[in-house]
C-alpha positions in Angstrom: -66.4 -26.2 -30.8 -64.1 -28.5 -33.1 -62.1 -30.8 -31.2 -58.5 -31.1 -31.5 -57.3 -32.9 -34.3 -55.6 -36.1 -33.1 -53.5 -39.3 -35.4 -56.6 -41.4 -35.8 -58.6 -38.4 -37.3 -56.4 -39.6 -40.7 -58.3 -42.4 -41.1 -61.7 -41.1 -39.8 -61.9 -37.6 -41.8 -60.5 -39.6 -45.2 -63.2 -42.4 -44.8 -66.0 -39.3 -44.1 -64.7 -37.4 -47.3 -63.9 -40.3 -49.6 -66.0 -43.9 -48.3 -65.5 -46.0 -51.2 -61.8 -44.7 -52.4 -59.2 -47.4 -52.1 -57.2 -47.1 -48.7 -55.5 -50.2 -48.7 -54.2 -53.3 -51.0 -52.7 -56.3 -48.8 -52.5 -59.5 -50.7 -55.2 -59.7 -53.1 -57.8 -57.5 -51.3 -58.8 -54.2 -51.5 -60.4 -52.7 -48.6 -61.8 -49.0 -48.7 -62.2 -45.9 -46.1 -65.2 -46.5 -45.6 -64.9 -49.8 -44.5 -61.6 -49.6 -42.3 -62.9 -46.9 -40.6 -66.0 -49.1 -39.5 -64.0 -51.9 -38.6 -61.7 -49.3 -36.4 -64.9 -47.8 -34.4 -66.0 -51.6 -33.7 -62.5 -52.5 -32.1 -62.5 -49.4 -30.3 -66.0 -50.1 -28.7 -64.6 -54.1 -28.6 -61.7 -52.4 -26.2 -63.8 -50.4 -24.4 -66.2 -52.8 -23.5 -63.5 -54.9 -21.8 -62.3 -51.6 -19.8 -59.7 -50.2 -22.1 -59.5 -46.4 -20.9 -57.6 -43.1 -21.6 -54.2 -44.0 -21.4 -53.8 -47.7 -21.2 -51.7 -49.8 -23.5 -52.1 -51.9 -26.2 -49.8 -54.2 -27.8 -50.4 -55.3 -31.3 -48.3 -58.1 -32.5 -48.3 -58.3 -36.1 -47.5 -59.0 -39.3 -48.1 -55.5 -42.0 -51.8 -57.2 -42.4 -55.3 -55.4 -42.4 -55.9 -56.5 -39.0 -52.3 -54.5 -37.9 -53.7 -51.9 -39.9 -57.1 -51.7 -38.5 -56.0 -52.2 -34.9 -53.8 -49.3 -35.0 -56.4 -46.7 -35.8 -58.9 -49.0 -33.5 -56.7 -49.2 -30.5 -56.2 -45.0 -31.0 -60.2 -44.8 -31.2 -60.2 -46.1 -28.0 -58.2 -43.6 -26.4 -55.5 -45.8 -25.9 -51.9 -46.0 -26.3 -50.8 -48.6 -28.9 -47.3 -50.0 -29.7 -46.8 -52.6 -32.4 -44.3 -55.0 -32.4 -42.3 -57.3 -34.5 -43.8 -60.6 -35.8 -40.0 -61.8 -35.6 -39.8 -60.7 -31.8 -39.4 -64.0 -29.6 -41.4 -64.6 -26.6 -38.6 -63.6 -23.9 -38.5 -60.0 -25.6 -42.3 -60.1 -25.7 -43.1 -60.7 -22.4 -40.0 -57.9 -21.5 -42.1 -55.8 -23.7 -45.6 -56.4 -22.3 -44.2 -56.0 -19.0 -42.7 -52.9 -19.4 -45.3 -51.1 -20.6 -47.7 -53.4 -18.7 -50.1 -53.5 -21.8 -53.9 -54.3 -21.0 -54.6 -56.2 -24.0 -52.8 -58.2 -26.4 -53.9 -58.2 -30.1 -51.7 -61.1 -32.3 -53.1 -63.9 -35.0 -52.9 -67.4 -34.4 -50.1 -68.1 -36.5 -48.0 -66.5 -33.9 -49.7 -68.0 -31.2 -46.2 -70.1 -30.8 -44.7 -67.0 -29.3 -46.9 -65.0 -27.5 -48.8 -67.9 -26.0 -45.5 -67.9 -23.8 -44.7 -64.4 -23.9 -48.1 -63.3 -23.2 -48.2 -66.1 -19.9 -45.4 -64.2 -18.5 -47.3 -61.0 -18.1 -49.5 -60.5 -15.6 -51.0 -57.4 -16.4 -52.8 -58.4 -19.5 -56.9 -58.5 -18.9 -57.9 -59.5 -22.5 -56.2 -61.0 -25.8 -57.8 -60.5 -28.8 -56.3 -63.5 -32.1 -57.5 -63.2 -35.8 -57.2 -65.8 -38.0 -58.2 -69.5 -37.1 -58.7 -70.6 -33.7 -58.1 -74.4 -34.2 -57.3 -77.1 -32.0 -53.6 -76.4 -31.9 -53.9 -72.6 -31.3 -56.1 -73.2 -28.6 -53.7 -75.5 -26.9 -50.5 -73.0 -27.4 -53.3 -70.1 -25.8 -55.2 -72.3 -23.2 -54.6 -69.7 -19.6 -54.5 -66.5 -21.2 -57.4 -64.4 -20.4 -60.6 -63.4 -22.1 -59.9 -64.7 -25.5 -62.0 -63.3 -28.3 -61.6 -63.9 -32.1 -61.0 -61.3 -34.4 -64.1 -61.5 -36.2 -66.1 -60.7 -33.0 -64.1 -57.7 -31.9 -64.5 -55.7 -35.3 -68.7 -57.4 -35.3 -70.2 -54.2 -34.8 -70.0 -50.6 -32.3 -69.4 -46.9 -32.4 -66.2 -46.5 -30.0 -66.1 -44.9 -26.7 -66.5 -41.1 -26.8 -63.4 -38.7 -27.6 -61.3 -38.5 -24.5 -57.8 -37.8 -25.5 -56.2 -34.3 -26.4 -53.0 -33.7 -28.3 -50.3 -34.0 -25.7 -51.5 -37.5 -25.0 -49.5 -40.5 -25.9 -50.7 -41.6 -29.0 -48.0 -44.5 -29.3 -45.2 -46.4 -27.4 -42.4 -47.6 -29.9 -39.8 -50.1 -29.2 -36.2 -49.1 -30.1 -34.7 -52.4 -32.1 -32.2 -53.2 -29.1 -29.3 -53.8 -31.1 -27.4 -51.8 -28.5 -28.9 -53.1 -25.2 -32.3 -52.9 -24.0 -35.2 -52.1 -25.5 -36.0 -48.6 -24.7 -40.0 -47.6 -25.6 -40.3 -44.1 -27.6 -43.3 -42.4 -26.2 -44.6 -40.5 -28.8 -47.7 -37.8 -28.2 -50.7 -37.1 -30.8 -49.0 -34.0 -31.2 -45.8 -35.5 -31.9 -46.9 -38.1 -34.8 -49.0 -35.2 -36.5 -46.5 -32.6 -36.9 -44.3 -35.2 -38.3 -46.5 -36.6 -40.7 -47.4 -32.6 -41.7 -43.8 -31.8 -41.7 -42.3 -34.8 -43.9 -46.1 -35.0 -46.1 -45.0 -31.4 -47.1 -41.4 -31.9 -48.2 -42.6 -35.1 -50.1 -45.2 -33.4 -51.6 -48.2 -36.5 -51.3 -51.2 -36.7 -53.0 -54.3 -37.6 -52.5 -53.9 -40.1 -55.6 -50.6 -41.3 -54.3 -49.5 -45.2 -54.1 -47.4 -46.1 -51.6 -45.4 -48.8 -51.5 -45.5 -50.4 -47.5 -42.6 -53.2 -47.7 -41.1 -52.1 -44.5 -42.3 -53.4 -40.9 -45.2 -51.5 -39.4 -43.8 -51.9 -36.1 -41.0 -49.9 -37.5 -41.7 -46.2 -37.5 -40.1 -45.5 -41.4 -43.1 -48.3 -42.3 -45.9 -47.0 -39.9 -45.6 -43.2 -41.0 -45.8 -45.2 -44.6 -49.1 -45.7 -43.0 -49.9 -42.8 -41.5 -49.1 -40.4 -44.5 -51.3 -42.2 -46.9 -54.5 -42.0 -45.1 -53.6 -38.4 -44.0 -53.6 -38.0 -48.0 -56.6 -40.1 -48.2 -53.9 -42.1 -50.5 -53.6 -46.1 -51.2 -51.0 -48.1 -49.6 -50.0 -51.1 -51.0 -48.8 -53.6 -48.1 -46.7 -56.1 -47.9 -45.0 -58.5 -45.4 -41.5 -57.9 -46.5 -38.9 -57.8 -49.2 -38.0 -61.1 -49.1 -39.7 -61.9 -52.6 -38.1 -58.6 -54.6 -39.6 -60.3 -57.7 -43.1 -60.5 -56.5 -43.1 -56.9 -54.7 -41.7 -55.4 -57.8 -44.8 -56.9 -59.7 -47.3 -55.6 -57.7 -45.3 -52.4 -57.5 -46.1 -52.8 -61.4 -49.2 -53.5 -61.2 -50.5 -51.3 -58.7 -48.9 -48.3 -60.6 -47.2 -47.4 -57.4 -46.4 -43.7 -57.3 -43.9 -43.9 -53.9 -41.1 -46.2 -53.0 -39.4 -45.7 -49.7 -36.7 -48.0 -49.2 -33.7 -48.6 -46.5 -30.1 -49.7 -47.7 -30.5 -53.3 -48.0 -33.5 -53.1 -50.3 -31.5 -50.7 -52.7 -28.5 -53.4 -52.2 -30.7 -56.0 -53.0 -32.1 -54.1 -56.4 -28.1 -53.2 -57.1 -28.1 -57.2 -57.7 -31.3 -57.8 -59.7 -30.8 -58.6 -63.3 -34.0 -58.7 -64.5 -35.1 -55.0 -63.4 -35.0 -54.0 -67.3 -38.3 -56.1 -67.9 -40.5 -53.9 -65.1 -42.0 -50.5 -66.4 -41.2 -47.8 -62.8 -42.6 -45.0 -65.1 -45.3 -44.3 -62.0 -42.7 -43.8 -59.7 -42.6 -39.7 -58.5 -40.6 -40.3 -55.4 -38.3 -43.2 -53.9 -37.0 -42.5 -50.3 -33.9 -43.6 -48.2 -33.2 -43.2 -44.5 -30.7 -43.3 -41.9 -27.5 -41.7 -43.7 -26.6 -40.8 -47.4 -27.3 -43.0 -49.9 -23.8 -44.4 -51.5 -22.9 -42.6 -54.7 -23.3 -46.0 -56.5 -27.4 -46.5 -55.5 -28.3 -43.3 -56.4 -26.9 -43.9 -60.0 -29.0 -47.3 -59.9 -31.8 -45.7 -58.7 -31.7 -42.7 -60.9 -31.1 -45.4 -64.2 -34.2 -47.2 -62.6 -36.8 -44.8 -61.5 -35.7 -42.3 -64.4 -38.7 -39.8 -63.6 -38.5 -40.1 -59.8 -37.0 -37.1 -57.1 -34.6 -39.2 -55.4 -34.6 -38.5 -51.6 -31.8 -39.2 -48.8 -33.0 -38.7 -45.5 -31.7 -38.8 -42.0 -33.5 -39.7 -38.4 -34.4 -41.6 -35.9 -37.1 -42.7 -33.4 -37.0 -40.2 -31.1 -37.9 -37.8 -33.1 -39.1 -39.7 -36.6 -37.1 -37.4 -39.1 -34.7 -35.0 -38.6 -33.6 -34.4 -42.1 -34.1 -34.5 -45.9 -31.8 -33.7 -48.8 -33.4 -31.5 -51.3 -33.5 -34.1 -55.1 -32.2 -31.2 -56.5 -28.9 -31.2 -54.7 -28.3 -34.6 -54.5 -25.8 -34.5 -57.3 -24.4 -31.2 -55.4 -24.1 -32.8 -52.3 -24.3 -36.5 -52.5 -22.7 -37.3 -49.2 -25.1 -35.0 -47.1 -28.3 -35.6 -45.4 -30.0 -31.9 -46.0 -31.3 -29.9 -44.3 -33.8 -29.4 -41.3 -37.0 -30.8 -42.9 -40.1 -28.1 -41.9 -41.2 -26.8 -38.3 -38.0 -28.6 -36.9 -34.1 -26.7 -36.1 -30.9 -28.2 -35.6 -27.4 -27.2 -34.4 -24.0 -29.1 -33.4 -22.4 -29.1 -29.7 -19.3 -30.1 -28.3 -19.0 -31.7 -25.2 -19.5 -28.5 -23.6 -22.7 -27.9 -25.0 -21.2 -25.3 -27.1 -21.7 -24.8 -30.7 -19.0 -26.2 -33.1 -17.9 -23.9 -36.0 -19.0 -25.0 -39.4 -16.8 -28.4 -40.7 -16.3 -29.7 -36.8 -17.8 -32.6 -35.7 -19.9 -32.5 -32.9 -23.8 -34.2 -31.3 -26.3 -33.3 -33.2 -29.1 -31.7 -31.2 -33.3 -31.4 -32.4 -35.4 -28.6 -31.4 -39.4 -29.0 -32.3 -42.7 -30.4 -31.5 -41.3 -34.4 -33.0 -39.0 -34.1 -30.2 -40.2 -37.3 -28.2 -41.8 -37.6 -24.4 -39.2 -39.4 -22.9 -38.4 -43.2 -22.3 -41.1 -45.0 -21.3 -40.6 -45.4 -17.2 -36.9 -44.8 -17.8 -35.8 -41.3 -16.2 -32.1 -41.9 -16.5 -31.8 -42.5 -19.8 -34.3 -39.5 -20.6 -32.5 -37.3 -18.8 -29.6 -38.4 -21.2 -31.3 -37.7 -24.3 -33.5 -34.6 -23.2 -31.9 -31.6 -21.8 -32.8 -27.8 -21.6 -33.2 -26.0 -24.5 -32.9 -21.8 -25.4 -36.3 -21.1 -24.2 -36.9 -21.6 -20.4 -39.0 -24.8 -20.0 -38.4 -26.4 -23.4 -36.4 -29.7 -23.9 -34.5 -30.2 -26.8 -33.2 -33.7 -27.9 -29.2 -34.8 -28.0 -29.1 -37.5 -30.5 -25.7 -39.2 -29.9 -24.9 -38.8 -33.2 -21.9 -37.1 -34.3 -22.3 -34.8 -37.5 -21.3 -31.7 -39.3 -23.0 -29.1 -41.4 -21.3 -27.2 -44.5 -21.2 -23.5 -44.8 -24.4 -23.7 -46.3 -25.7 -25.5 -43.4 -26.4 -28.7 -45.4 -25.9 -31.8 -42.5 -23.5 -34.6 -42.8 -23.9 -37.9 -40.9 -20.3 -38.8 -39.0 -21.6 -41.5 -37.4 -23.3 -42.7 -33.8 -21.5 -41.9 -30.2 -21.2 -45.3 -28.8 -20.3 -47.0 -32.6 -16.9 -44.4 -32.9 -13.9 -46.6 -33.2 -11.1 -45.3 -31.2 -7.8 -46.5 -33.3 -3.9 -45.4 -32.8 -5.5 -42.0 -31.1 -7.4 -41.0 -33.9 -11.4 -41.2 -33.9 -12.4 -43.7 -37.1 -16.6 -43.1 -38.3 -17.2 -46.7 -39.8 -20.1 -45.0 -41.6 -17.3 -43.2 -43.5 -15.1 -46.4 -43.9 -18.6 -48.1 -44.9 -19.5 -45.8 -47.5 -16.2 -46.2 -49.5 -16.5 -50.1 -49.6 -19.8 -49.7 -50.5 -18.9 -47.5 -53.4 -16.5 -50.8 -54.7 -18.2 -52.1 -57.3 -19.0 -55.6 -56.6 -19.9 -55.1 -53.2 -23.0 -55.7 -51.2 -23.3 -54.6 -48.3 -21.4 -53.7 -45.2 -20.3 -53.8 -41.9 -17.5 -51.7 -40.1 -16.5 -52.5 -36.4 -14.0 -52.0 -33.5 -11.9 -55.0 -32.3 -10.0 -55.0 -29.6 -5.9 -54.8 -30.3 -3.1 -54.7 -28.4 -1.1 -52.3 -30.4 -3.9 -50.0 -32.1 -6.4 -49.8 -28.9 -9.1 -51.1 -31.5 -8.4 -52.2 -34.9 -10.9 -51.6 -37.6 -12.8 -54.7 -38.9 -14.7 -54.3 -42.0 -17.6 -57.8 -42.9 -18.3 -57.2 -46.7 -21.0 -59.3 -48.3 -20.1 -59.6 -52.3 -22.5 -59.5 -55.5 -23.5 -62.7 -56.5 -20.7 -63.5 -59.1 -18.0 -61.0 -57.4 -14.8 -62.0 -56.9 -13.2 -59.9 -54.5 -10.9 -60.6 -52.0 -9.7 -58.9 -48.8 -6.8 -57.8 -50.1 -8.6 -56.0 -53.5 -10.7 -54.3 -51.0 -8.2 -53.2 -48.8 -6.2 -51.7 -51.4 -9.4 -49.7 -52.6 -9.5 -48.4 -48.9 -5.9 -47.3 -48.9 -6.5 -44.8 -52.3 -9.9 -43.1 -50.6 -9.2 -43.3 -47.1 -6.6 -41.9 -44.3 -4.3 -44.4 -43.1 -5.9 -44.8 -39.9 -9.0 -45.5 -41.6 -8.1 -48.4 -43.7 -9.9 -51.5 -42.3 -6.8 -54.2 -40.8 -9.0 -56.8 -41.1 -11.4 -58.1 -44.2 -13.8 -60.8 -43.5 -16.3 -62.0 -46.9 -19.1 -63.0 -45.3 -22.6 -64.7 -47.2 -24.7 -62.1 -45.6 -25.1 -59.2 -42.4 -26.9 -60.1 -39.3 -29.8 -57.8 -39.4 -32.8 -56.9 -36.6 -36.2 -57.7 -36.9 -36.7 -54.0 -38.9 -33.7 -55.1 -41.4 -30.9 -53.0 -39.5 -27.9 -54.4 -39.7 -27.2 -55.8 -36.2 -23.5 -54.9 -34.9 -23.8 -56.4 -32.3 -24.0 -59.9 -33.3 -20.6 -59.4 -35.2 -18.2 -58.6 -32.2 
């Protein structure tokens, strides 16, 4: 009888079929299926062998390296449960995070031995930490009381794994919301979960099996794991790198590696906006380039469509609880530049009020998720589950509220209003800031922004807008005020302008609101 297909069955059936293709390019190393897939079955037997079983977690705390890489698929192997995590997390958070999912094992590198040597003290639950890289003097001090310390090299030596335990509706990974709101609430996401949303966004994208794809974005951020997971589904290449920090250098290697995809996020398309030097690289390898979280702003798909000239361009809309919940067709993103599509495959959609009743077409309402991406829960948090996860039609089901206010045109195309808890309430009227964002952003000359509710004693809240400039712009406050008084409603137009140098920003590049009030 075939056993149920489950996530690390990606890298396993990829490295049976093709054992010497490229699966991965991080720094100046190539590593193949073949040999991933080894290194995978020896940490899985590693974990076993120090009483990893069915169910337990495992925290990876990592940079987007080949050991990340190879402890994902390794810690699945083992019929674990693996969450990655920031390398820019600090040791407070990590030891919150460790504790609340009370991880067995730890698996870092010694360079970060700073933070989780205290984070990790703090939790008693971990049995077993596992560091690549070099165990000298002063990473044995910053460790010295953690328990049963092995190096990297010994835990991927040699070994088969533990037999198959794990069936589909198993957890297959915990995933850490960024906190910019509050807590850190874990995403629990099944096998069943990550694989129909890997088939479901693989199929709109159309991937190859001779696809590049560019990973620039955080593997403990889903956008950059499913990066990840989509290419060895493929039995694709991924290109990894740390970050975007060094556009030059990533753009070289984007170059050079003929890359053939290109997912981005708003601030890397901001920061290509500013690049002068983008004439001198040849993109003609480029098929698709992809964006997520709202609409891209009218003026980055022009740049994008001037600098990957033979690319589909794709705006997509989603979030962790649920990885995607839409995509906008390339073809009508001229058509419909401000919408975030449609329902991508296998997944349905509709708009409530706060009756739970469905809005007409045009009114603004929560956006609610029917399918099989439709997370678990919140790890060991009921109430806020209960918040997000209600009844659906069919008796039984659960169906996800989002807390995100949209709309959907008469064709039923979405459009992104903006999140619940981020709606500015000003002189009586409800004010999106991803609306008032989008028109600065469309000012030419600007970089990025913010838009936020400050308290006022006349207003309620009075909209605050933190604009970060072009290098060489010289706008002023009252420039872009001005601009917001011809393309927005009166009650709209920001009261107060602040230039800032640049946006505080989580460790997965979001732009953190919360640091701004």
């Amino acid at each position: 009888m075939t056993a149920t297909p489950l996530l690390h069955d990606y890298l396993f059936v990829s490295a049976a079929r093709t054992p010497k293709a490229i699966a991965l390019v991080c720094g100046d190393r190539r590593y193949s299926y073949g040999e991933l897939a080894i290194r995978a079955r020896a940490l899985a037997a590693t974990l076993a062998g120090k009483g990893v079983v069915r169910g337990d977690r495992v925290v990876v705390f990592g940079d987007n390296t080949v050991e990340t890489v190879v402890a994902f698929w390794g810690v699945l192997a083992a019929n674990a449960i693996v969450s990655i995590v920031s390398p820019l997390t600090k040791a407070d958070k990590l030891a919150y995070l460790l504790n609340d999912c009370r991880a067995k094992v730890l698996i870092s590198d010694g360079h970060l031995a700073r933070i989780f040597g205290d984070g990790a003290k703090k939790s008693p639950h971990l049995t077993s930490v596992i560091i690549a890289g070099k165990l000298d003097e002063r990473t044995r001090t910053l460790v010295e009381g953690l328990p049963d310390i092995t190096t990297w090299e010994a835990a991927v030596m040699a070994g088969d794994g533990p037999p198959r335990r794990c069936i589909d509706i198993d957890l297959a990974s915990i995933i850490y919301t960024s906190g910019s709101t509050g807590e850190p609430k874990g995403v629990m996401l099944t096998h069943r979960n990550m694989l129909t949303a890997c088939a479901s966004i693989s199929a709109y994208l159309d991937v190859q099996p001779d696809e590049v794809i560019l990973g620039v974005l955080p593997l403990a951020f889903d956008y950059g794991l499913y990066q990840l997971i989509m290419a060895f589904k493929a039995g694709a290449r991924l290109v990894l790198e740390r970050s975007f920090a060094f556009p030059a250098q990533v753009l070289k290697k984007v170059v050079d590696e003929k890359v053939t995809g290109f997912p981005g996020v708003p601030t890397i398309f901001a920061v290509l906006a500013g690049m002068t030097t983008l004439a001198q690289y040849d993109f003609s390898a480029i098929r698709y380039v992809t964006n997520t979280a709202a609409a891209l702003p009218v003026k980055h798909i022009t740049m994008l469509r001037g600098l990957f000239p033979a690319a589909r361009i794709y705006s997509m809309y989603g979030l962790t609880e649920c990885k995607r919940c839409t995509y906008l067709p390339p073809k009508d993103i001229d058509r419909k530049p401000e919408s975030v599509g449609i329902a991508i495959p296998n997944t349905e959609l509709w708009i409530v009020d706060d009756e739970d009743r469905k809005v007409p077409t045009g009114e603004v309402g929560q956006l609610v998720i029917r399918g099989a991406t439709v997370m678990k829960g919140y790890w060991e948090k009921p109430e806020a589950t209960a918040k997000k996860l209600r009844p659906g039609p069919i008796p039984g089901e659960q169906v996800l509220y989002t807390g995100d206010f949209c709309k959907l045109d008469d064709e039923g195309y979405l459009y992104f209003v903006g999140r619940m808890d981020d709606i500015i309430k000003s002189r009586g009227e409800k004010v999106a800031p991803k609306e008032v964002e989008s028109v600065i952003t469309n000012l030419q000359g600007v970089r990025e922004v913010a838009v936020i509710g400050v308290p006022d004693e006349l207003l309620g809240q009075a909209v605050k807008a933190y604009v970060v400039l072009d290098a060489g712009a010289t706008l002023d406050g009252k420039q872009i005020q001005q601009h917001c008084q011809q393309h927005l409603e009166s009650f709209m137009v920001p009261k107060y302008i602040e230039i800032i140098p640049e946006l505080p920003k989580t460790t997965t590049g979001k732009i953190k609101k919360t640091d701004l009030r």
